[in-house]
Every structure is written in structure tokens, then in C-alpha cells.
VEXGU-71671 format. One record per residue (C-alpha): residue number from 1; x, y, z. Coordinates in nm, 4 decimals, always signed. Layout:
<recs>
<NUM; <X; Y; Z>>
...
</recs>
This chain:
<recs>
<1; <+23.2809; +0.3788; +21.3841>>
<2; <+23.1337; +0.4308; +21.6959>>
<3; <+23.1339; +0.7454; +21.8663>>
<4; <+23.3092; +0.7527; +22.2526>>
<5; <+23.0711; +0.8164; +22.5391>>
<6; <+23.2466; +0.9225; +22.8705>>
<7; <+23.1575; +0.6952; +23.1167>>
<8; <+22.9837; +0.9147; +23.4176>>
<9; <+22.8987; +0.7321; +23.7745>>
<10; <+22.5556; +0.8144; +23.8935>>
<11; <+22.4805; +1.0235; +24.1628>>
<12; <+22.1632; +0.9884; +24.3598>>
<13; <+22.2220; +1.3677; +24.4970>>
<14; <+22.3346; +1.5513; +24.2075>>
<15; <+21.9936; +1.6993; +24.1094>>
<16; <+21.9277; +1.7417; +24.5374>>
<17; <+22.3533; +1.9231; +24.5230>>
<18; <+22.2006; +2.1439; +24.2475>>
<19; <+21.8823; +2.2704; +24.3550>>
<20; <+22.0454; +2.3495; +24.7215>>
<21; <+22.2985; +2.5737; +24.4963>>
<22; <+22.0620; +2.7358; +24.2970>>
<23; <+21.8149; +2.8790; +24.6389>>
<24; <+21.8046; +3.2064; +24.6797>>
<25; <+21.9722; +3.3160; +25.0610>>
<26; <+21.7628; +3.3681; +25.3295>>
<27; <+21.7269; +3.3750; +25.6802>>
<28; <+21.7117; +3.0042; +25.8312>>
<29; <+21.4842; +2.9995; +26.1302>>
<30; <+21.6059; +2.6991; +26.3902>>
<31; <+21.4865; +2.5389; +26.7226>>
<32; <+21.7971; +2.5096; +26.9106>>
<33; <+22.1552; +2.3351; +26.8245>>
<34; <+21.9722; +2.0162; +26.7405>>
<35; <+21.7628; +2.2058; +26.4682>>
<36; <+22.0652; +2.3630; +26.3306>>
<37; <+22.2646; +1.9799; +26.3242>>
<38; <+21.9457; +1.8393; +26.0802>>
<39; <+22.0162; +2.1163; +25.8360>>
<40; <+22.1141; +1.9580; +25.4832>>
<41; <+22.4095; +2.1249; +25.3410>>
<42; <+22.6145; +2.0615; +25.0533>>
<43; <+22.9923; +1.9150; +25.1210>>
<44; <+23.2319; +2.2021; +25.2314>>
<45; <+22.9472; +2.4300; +25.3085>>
<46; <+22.8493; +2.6760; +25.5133>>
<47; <+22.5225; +2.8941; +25.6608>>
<48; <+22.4102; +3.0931; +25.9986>>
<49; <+22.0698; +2.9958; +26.1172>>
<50; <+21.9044; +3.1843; +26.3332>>
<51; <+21.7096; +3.0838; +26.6863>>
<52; <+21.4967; +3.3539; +26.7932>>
<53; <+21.3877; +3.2033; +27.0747>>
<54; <+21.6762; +3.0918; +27.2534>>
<55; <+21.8901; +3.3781; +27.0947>>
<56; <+22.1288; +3.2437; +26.9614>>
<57; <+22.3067; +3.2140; +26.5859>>
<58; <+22.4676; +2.8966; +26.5057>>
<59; <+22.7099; +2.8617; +26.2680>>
<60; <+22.6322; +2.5346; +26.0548>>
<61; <+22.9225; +2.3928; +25.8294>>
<62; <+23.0240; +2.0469; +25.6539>>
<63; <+23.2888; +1.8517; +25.5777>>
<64; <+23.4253; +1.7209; +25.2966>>
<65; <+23.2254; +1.4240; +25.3679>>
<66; <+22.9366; +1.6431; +25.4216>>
<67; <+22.8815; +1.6013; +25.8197>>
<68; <+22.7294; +1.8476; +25.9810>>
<69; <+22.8562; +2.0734; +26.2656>>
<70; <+22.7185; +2.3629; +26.4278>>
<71; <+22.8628; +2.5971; +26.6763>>
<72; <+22.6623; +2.8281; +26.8695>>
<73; <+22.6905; +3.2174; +26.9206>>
<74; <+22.4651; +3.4075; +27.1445>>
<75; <+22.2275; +3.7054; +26.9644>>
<76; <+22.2116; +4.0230; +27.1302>>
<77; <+22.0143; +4.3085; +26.9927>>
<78; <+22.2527; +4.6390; +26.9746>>
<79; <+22.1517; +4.9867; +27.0315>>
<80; <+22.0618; +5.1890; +26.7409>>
<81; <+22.3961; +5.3492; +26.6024>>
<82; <+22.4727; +5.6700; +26.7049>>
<83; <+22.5874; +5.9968; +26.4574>>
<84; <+22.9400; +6.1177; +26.5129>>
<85; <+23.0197; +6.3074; +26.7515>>
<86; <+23.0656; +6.3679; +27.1353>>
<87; <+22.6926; +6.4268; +27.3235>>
<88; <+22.6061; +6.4815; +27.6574>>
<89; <+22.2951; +6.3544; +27.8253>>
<90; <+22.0721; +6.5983; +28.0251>>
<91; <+22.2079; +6.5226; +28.3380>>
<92; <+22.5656; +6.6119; +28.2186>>
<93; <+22.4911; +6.9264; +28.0957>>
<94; <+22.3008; +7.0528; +28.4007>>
<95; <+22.5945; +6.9695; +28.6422>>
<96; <+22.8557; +7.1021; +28.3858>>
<97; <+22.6312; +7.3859; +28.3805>>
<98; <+22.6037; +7.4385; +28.7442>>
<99; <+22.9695; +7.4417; +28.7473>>
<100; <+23.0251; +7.7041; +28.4997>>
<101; <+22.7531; +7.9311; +28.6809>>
<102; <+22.9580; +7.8561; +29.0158>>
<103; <+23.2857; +7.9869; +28.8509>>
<104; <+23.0505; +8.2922; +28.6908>>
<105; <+22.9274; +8.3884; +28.9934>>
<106; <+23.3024; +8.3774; +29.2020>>
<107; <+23.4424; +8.6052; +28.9214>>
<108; <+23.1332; +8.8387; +28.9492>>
<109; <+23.1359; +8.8615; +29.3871>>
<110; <+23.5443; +8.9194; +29.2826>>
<111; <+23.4974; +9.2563; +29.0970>>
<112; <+23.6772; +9.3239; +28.7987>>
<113; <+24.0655; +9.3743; +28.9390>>
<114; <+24.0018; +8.9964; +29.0767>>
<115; <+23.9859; +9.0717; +29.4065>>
</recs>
């Protein structure tokens, strides 16, 4: 007796599906929305790419039929974060510190019964 064989289709893109899994993540560097619409993904898939240029991140995802969309989000470089905490710059202090020597000096020129 023979032994059964599943039957299997072929697909073309199973080895392409596969090797698009199995990449290591890493920044995607585009030119523009267009760029970011020519990216291959697999079906129900998602990835930022990044436009450096333009500033902007686009947010590329597929289908189940694997067309691609991208919506764009605009990049803005932040600030580098603070520590906790309440601080004062410079100019703060020295006119909170002006004020407290003008309250100093008032309870000095009013002698010590407040007068």
C-alpha cells in the first residue's frame, strides 16, 4: 500500500513570507509617503519607517490581502528629559530673590517691635 501524501498548493512567496519573518528589526529609512507605500510587507503586517528628511514617521500596514497603506506622523525631536523635581531658572531666582531682600530690608528699617 501506498503511503498518503497531503496535497499542498504552491506558493510562489512562501520562501519571500519567510525570510521577511525571520529579519532582524531595524530602523527603515524612507523618502517620503511614496517610499513608505513600495515597502513589501507580509499580509496583516505592520512597521514605522522613518523620513529624516521630511520628518516625518509613517506608519506602514497591510491587509489581509496584503495592500499597502501608510499614514503619516510628523517627527519632532524632544528635549532631553528632565530629573524630578521643581527648578528654577536664573532669572527666577534673582527676582524671587530680590523680593525676599525687599521684605528683609522693610522688617529691618521696622525695628524689632514692627514699627
Amino acid at each position: 500500500m501506498l503511503g498518503y501524501q497531503q496535497f499542498q498548493p504552491f506558493n510562489p512567496y512562501q520562501d519571500q513570507l519567510a525570510r521577511m519573518q525571520m529579519q532582524p528589526q531595524s530602523v527603515t529609512r524612507v523618502s517620503g509617503i511614496d517610499s513608505a507605500r513600495q515597502l513589501r510587507l507580509p499580509p496583516n503586517s505592520s512597521m514605522f519607517a522613518l523620513d529624516y528628511d521630511d520628518q516625518h514617521v509613517y506608519a506602514v500596514f497591510t491587509d489581509g490581502a496584503g495592500v499597502v497603506t501608510a499614514k503619516p506622523y510628523l517627527l519632532k525631536a524632544c528635549d532631553e528629559p528632565q530629573a524630578a523635581g521643581s527648578y528654577v531658572t536664573a532669572e527666577q531666582f534673582e527676582q524671587w530673590k530680590g523680593e525676599i531682600d525687599e521684605r528683609i530690608s522693610k522688617l529691618q528699617q521696622a525695628g524689632p517691635d514692627g514699627d
